[in-house]
Structure formats: C-alpha cells, structure tokens
C-alpha positions in Angstrom: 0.0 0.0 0.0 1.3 3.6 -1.0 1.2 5.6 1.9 2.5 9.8 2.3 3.4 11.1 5.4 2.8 14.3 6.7 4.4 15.2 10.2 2.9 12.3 12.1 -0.1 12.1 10.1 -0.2 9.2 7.7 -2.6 8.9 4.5 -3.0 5.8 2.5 -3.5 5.8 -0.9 -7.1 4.3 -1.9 -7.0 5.0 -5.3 -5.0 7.6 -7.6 -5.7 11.2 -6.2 -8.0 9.5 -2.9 -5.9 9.8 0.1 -7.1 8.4 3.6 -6.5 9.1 6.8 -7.9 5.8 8.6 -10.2 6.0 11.5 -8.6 5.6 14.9 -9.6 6.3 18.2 -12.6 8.7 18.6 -12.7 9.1 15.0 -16.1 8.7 13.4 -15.2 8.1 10.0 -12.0 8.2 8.1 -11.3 11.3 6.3 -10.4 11.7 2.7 -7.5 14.2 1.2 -8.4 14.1 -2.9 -5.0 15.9 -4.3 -2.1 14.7 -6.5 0.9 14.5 -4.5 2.1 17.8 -5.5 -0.7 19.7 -3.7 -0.3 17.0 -0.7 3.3 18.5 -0.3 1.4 21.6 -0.4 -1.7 20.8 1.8 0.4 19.5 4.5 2.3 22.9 5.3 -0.7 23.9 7.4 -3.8 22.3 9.6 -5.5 21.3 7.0 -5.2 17.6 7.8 -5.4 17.7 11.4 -8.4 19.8 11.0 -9.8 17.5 8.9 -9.5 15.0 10.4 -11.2 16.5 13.7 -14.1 17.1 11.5 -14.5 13.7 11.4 -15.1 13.6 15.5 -18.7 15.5 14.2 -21.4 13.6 15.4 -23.5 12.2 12.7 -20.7 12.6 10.0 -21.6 9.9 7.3 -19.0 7.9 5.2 -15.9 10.2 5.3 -15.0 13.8 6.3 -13.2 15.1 2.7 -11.0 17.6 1.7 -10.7 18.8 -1.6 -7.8 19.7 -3.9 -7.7 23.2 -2.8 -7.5 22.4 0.4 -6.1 24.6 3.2 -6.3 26.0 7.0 -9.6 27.7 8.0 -11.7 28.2 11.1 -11.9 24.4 12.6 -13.2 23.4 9.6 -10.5 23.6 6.5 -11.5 25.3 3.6 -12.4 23.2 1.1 -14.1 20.6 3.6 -17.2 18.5 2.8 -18.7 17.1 5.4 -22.4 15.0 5.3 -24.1 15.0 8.7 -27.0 13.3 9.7 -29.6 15.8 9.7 -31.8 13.4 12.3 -28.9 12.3 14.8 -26.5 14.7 13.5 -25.9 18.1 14.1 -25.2 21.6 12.3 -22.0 23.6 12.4 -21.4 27.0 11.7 -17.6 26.7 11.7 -18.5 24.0 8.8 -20.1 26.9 6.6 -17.8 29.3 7.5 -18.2 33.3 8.4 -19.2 34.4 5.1 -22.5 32.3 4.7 -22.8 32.1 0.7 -19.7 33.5 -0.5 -20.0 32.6 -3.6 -19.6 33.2 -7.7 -21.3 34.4 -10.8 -20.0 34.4 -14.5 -22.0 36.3 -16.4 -22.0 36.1 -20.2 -21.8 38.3 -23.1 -21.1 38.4 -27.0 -18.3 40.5 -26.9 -15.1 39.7 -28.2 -11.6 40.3 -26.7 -11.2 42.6 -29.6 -14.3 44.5 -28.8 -12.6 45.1 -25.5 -9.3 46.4 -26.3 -8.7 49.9 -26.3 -11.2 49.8 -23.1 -9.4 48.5 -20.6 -8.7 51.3 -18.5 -11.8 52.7 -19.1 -13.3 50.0 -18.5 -11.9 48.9 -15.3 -12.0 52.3 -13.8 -15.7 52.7 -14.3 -16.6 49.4 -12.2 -14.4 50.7 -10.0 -16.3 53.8 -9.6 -19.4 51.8 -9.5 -19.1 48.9 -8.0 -18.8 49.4 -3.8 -16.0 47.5 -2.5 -13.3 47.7 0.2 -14.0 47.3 4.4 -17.2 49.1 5.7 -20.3 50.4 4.4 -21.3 51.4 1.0 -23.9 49.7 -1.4 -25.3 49.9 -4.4 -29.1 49.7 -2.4 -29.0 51.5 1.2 -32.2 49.7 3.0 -34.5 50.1 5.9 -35.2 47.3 8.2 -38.3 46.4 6.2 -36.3 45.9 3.1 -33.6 44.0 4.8 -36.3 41.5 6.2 -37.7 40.9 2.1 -34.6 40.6 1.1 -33.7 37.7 3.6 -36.6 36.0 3.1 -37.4 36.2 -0.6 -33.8 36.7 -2.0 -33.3 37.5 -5.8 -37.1 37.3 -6.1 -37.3 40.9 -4.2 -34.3 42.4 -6.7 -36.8 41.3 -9.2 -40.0 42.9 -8.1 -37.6 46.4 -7.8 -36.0 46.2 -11.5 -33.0 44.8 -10.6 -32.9 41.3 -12.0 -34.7 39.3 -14.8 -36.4 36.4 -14.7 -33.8 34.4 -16.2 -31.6 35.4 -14.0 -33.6 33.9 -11.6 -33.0 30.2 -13.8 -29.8 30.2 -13.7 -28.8 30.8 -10.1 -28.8 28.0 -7.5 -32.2 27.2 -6.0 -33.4 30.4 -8.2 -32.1 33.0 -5.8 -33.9 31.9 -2.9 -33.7 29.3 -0.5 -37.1 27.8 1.7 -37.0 27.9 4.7 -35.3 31.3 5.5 -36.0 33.3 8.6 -35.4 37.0 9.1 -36.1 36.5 12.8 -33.4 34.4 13.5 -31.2 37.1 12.6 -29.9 39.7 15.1 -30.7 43.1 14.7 -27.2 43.7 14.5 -26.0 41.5 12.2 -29.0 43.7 9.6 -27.3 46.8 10.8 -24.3 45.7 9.6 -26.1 44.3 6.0 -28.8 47.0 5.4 -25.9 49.5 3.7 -24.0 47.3 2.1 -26.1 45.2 -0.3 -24.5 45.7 -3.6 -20.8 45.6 -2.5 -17.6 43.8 -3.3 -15.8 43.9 0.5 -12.5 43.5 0.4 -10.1 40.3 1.1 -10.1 37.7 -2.2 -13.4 39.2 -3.5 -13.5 41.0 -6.9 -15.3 41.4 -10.3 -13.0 40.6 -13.2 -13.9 40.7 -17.1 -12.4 37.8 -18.7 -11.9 36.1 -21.8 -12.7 32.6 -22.4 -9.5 31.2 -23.9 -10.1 27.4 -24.4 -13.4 25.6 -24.7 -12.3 21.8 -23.9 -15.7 20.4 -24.4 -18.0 21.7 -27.4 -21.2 20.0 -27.1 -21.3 21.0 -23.1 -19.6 24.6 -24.0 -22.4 25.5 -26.7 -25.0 24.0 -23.7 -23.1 26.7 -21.8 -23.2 29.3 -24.5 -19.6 29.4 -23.9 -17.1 29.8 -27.1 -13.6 30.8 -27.3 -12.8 35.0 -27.5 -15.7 35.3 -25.7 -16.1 38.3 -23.1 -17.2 37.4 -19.5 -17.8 38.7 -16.5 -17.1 37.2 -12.9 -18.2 38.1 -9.8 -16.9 36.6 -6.5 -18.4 37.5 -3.0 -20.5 36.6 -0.2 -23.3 38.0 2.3 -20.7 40.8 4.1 -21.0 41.8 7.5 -24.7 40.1 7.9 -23.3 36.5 7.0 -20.4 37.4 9.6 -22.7 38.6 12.3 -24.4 35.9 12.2 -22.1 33.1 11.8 -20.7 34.8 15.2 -23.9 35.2 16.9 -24.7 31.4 16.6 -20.9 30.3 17.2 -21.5 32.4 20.7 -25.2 30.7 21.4 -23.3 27.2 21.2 -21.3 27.9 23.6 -23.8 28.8 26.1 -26.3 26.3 25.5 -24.6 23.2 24.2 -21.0 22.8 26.2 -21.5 19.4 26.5 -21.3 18.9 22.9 -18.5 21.0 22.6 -16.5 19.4 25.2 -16.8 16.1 22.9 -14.7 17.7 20.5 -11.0 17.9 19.6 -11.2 21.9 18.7 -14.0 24.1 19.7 -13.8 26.1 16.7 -16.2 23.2 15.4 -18.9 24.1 17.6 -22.5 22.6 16.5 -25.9 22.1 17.7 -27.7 19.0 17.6 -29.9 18.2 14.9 -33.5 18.7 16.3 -32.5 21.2 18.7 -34.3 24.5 18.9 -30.7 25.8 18.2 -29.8 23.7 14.9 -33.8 25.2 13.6 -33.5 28.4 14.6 -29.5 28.7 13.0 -30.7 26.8 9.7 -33.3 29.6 9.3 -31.0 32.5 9.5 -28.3 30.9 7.4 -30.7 30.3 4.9 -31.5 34.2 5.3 -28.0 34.9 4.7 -27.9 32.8 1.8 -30.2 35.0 0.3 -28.8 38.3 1.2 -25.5 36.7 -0.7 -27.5 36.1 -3.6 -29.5 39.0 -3.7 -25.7 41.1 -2.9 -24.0 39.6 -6.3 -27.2 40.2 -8.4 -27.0 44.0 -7.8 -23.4 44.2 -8.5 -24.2 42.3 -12.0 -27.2 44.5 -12.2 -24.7 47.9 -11.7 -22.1 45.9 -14.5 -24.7 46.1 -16.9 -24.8 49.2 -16.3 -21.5 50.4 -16.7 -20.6 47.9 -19.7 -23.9 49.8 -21.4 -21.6 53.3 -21.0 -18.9 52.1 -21.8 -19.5 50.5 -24.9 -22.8 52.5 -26.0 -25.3 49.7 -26.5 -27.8 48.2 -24.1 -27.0 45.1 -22.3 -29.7 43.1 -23.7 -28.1 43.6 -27.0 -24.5 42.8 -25.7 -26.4 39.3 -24.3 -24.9 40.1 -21.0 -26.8 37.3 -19.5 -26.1 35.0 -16.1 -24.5 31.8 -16.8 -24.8 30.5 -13.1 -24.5 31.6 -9.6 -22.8 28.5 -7.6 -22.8 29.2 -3.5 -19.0 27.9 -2.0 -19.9 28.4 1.6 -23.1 26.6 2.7 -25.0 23.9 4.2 -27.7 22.2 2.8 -30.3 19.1 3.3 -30.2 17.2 0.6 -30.9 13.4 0.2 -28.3 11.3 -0.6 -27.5 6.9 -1.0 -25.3 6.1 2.1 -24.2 3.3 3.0 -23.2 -0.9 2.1 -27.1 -1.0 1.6 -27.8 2.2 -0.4 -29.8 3.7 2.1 -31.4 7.1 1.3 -30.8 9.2 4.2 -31.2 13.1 4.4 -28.0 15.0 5.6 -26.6 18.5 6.5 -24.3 18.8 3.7 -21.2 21.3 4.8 -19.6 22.8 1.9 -17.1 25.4 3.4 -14.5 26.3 0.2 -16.4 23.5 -1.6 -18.7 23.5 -4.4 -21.6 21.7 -5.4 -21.2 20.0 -8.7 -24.2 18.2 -9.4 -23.9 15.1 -12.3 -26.5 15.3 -15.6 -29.7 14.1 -15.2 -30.1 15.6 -11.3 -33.5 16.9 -10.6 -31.8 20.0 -8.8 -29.6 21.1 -11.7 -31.6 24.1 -13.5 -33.2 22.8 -16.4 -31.3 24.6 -18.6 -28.3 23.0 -18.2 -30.2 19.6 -16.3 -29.2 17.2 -19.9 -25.1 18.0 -19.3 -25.1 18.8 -15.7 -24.5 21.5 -13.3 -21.8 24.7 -14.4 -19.2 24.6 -11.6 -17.2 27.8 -11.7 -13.9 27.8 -10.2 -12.1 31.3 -9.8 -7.9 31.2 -10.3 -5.4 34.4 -8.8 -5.2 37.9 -10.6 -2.8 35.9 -13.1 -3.9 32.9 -13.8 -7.0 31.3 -15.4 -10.4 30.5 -13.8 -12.4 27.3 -15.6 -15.7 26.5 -15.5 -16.9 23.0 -15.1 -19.8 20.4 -14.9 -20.8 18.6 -12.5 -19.3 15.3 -12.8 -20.9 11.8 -12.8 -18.4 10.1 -10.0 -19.6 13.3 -7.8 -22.3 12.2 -6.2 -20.6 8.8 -4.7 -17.2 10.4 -4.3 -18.1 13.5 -2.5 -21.9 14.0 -2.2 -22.1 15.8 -5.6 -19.1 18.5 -4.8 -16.1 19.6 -6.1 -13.0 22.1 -5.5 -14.0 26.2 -5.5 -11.3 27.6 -6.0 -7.2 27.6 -6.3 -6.7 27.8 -2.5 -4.2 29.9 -0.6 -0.4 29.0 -0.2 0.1 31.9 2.2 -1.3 34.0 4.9 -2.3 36.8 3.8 0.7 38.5 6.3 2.8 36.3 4.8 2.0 37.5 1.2 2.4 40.9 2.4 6.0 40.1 3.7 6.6 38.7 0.2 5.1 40.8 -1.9 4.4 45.1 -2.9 1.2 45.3 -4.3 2.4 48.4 -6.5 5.0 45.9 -8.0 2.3 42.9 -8.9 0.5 45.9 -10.1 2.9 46.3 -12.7 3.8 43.3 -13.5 0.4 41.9 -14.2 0.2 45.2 -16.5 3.7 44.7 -18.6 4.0 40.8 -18.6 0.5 39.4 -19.0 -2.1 43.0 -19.9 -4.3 42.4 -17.3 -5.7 46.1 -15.7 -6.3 45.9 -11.9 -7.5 48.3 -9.3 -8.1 47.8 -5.9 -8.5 50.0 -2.3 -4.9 49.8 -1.5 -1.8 48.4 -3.1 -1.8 45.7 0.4 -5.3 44.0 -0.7 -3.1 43.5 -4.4 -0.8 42.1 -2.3 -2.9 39.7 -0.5 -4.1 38.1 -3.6 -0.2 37.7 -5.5 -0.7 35.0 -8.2 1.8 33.4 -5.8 -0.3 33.1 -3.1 -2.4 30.4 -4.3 -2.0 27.1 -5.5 -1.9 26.5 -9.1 -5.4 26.1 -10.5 -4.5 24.3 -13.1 -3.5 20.8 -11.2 -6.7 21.5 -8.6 -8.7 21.5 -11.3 -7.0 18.5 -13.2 -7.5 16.8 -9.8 -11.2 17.2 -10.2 -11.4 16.3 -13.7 -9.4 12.9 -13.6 -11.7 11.9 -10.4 -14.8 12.8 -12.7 -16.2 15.2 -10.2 -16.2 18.5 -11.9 -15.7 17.9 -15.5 -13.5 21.0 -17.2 -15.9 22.6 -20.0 -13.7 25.8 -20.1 -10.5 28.0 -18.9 -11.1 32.2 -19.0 -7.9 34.5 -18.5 -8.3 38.0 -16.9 -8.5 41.5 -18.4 -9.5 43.6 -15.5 -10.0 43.4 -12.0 -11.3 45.3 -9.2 -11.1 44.1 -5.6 -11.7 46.1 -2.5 
C-alpha cells in the first residue's frame, strides 16, 4: 500500500488522487484528502489535515470527512471541507459553513469579443471601479430600511426582481433560483442587519473581486455551446458573499453554542467546530438564518451584476440586452444544505446537512436540482484562479455524487497567509507586472489587498482542477484568462 506522510499524520493511498486518513480512536469516519501529491506536499504545510481529520469527531458525519484539492487552513473546519451530517442524529455547524455564509460566484456572459474590448481597458476597469462598492465598511449599491432587509432575507433575488434589478432568467440560472425555503429574518440579530442594510451591492475586500475575462479554451464543445460558452468570448465574474450580515451571524450562533450546548462541545477535539444537535431549537433556529444569509448573498452579487450592466452599457454605447450580457450561473462555495443522498453498504437514502465550506456543489447530468437549462449535461461549476492565472468553468461530474456528495474544489486555494503575502510581496509591484508581462488592468482600495491576492499566493489552478477532472467530479468545460479586475 502507497502511503505519504505528513508530520505524524499518515494517508493511505485508496486510489489515484484519494488519500485516507484511517479511523482511529474517537474518529467517526476516516477522512479523505483528494490531491495529486504535488498539492499534498502543499496541503500538508498547514492544519488542513489535522483539521480535517477532527471534523470527522462530528457527530453524525456519514461515510468520510473530505478535503478537496484546494485544500487549506480555516476556522476548525478547512476550507475546502465536505462534510455530510445526519440531519436526524447529526448536528449543524457553523464553523462548517464558514463566516461568510454564501460567499459565492457568478460568471455572467456576453457576445463581446476580446477585440471589442481592447482599447477599453482602463476605461473600463475604472468605471466598475467607480461603481461597484468595494473595500471594508459600508457602501452599497441599495442603502435599505429594516423592512427591506427582512424581504430581502426571506425572498432573496425574487425581491431584486419585483424592484428592476434582475430578470427572470436570471432567476433560472442561479442556484435554488435566488432563494432558499426555509429562510427566517427572525433568526437574525438586529445587529447583524445593521451591519447588511448598507451594504447590499458591495464587493468587501479580502479575495473578493469582479474581473472581465476572456474565455480562452473551450475543452468540451457540445457542453460549451449547452453553456453558451465559445472561445474570444467576453465574461464577467463576480466573487463574493453576504458581508458583514453573514459574519454577524455566523458569530452570533458560534457564541449561542457555547452557552447552550457545552457538553457537545467538550466532545470535540477543537471548539472552533462548535455545533448544535440536529433537532435542537438551536440547529432550527440557525438553519433559518443561514438560509437568510444565503439570500442576502444572492441577492448582494445580483446588484453588482445589475450595476455591470450598467457600466458595460456606458462604456460601450449599446444596451446590455443587446451585448447578451446574461447570467450563466451563480454556484454558492460556503453553505450547508439538506439534501438526500444513497449512504451506505445498503444504499440507504438518508437526508443530511451537507457542509460545503471552500467547496462546491457539482451536481452530475440528469439531477432533478440542476436548473433545467443546463439539467441534460449537468451542473456549471465555476472555479475562480489568482489575478494571473485562469479561472475554468466546469460540470458537475458523474463520480460526484458517490465520491463527494455531488461536490467539487471552489477555488485555487491559498499557499500563504495573507501576512505572509504581504511580507513577500508590494502590491504596487504585482500591479505592474500583471500590467507589462500578461495586460491584465487591476485596481483595488490599497496596493496591500493587491498584495494579498499575488498569483503566488495560491495554488496553481490548473493541477486543482485537473485533480477534479481525472476523479470525474467536476468535468473541465472551459478556462477564461483575466483582463480587468477590481477588488476592494
């Protein structure tokens, strides 16, 4: 048996790119690494495996605790954990979501060309900049009352709708339409709405951004045209999550725990994983409000496609509908969800919380949950790269469902703290070089945020993404390569 060590923690190789980290002593399950060797040697520099495998001391956890390609060190949970709980005898974590409930992405589509384009650049990318709220703090494209912040929580893109911000098709191609059942405005504090109502429409700041891209390769044609994807193509993505709100209330429910279920907590290796018991009062009333949040996210990245349209409309004199600036998908990378799934030696069909924290889900063909547009080739998975690299989009792949309960990687994954990147890198310097080696236009708040997000602070895309495509998890349908970027 091929085994890789990491600093006392030893994986066995199941099969190629599934690494396990066998169960032993209060362990659950066994946890699952899926990586080539070359991202292990990277994976392993951190707690990503040791906090993985304490997620697998959750109880209720079903079949394995996973991490995915693009792996790395979060809040008790890594980022890019899956973990299925029993949503009967289970529990619900919030440290398994993470503090910004629905970060998430958005490509939008257009029928530009990258030669429509040039010329623009600058123009271009200091016009979303202008227009598009970003950085720490307030500032939104929509400043809302109470009242507003409530419909927004509880009816999600449906409410930008009704006020002229969306279309209905928008509505089709976004997970779960925009809105997720279930969601309760009173579950969330007052003060975590105080914190959303003046910033719905905004970037933040951190490894969020809106970047115009051009598609570069189309690897699959038939799935591509499903996609309306094709090569020169202009596209727009959008990467953020529910802001202060999702925060707030992540924090609020984190504290609750604590106060009303030590005993649970005290069963765990690191508190940071703090959950309620499915069935609780606690596990209802915090599914509720993330759900809220969830839509808040949702609703957050419509506006700031809503104000793009806008700005692309200036910029290039023509309205969007005739540009076809129209959503491709909006895929949720920090989440937890019921869904139904086969467990078990005996298939058994059992309904779990599934944690997707850095994860996303990356439904096969054929699923009744993937939007009917798209429901004959599967699910678009969109999976963001650095400033300097490509992003791809992918489908949901047909091994997903009994490899990793229909997910898949979000992302390239950090390498470095972001006070390590600043130590390493001048954000005035990646600036320029991004400008004279590779013509890609960025702005941000402050040269530190450029910084932060270095190409060389994150894995390389390309091999996470390879990862997922040889397991047959997320399928690669596409690879876009930046023009312009803003970032707060």
């Amino acid at each position: 048996m091929t085994t890789f060590d990491a600093d006392g923690i030893t994986l066995e190789r199941v099969r190629e790119y599934v690494w396990e980290i066998p169960q032993d002593g209060d362990m659950r399950v066994p946890a699952r690494v899926l990586a080539s060797e070359e991202l292990l040697e990277e994976i392993k520099e951190d707690k990503t495996l040791e906090q993985i495998t304490n997620t697998t001391h959750l109880p209720g956890i079903t079949n394995h605790a996973i991490c995915m390609p693009d792996g790395h060190q979060g809040y008790g949970f890594p980022v890019g954990g899956v973990g299925a709980l029993d949503a009967e005898n289970g529990c619900i974590s919030p440290g398994a979501v993470g503090y910004d409930i629905n970060c998430g992405v958005r490509m939008m589509r257009t029928n530009l060309t990258y030669d429509d384009v040039r010329g623009h650049e600058e123009e271009l990318v200091e016009s979303l900049f202008a227009n598009v709220p970003s950085g720490l703090g307030g500032g939104g494209i929509v400043e809302a009352g109470v009242d507003t912040v409530d419909e927004i929580l509880a009816r999600g893109v449906d409410w930008a709708l009704e006020n002229g911000y969306a279309v209905a098709d928008d509505l089709r191609h976004c997970e779960d339409e925009g809105m997720r059942e279930g969601a309760a405005p009173d579950k969330v504090s007052q003060k975590a709405k105080d914190r959303g109502k003046n910033q719905i429409g905004s970037l933040g700041s951190g490894n969020h951004f809106l970047e115009v891209q051009r598609v570069t390769d189309v690897f699959d044609a038939d799935v591509g045209e499903a996609f309306g994807l094709e090569e020169d193509q202009i596209v727009v993505l959008i990467h953020c999550g529910s802001r202060g709100l999702g925060h707030q209330t992540c924090n609020d429910y984190l504290r609750k725990i604590e106060q009303q279920h030590q005993g649970l907590l005290d069963q765990l290796p690191d508190k940071e994983l703090a959950a309620a018991p499915a069935g609780s009062q606690l596990a209802a009333d915090y599914y509720g409000a993330m759900n809220a949040a969830i839509n808040f996210a949702w609703v957050n990245r419509q506006l700031i496609m809503h104000r793009t349209r806008q700005v692309f409309e200036r910029v290039f004199d023509r309205s969007w509908e005739e540009m076809e600036m129209d959503l491709l998908y909006d895929v949720a990378h920090n989440i937890a969800k019921k869904e139904t799934h086969t467990v078990g030696a005996d298939g058994e069909e059992r309904e779990l919380y599934v944690h997707r924290k850095g994860a996303t889900r990356a439904f096969p063909a054929g699923h009744p949950e993937v939007p009917s547009a798209y429901r004959e080739v599967g699910q678009p998975v969109i999976i963001p790269g650095s400033m300097g690299a490509g992003s791809y989009v992918l489908r949901g792949g047909e091994n997903s469902m009994d490899l990793t309960f229909g997910s898949t990687a979000h992302g390239a994954g950090r390498l470095m703290s972001r006070t390590q990147a600043k130590d390493e890198f001048w954000g005035g310097d990646v600036k320029q070089d991004l400008a004279d080696q590779q013509e890609i236009h960025v702005k941000a708040q402050s040269g530190a945020t450029i910084a932060e997000e270095a190409p060389g602070v994150y894995k390389d895309v390309d091999e996470v993404v390879r990862v997922s495509d040889e397991l047959g998890i997320g399928d690669k349908v596409a690879r876009t390569f930046p023009v312009c970027n803003i970032k707060g």
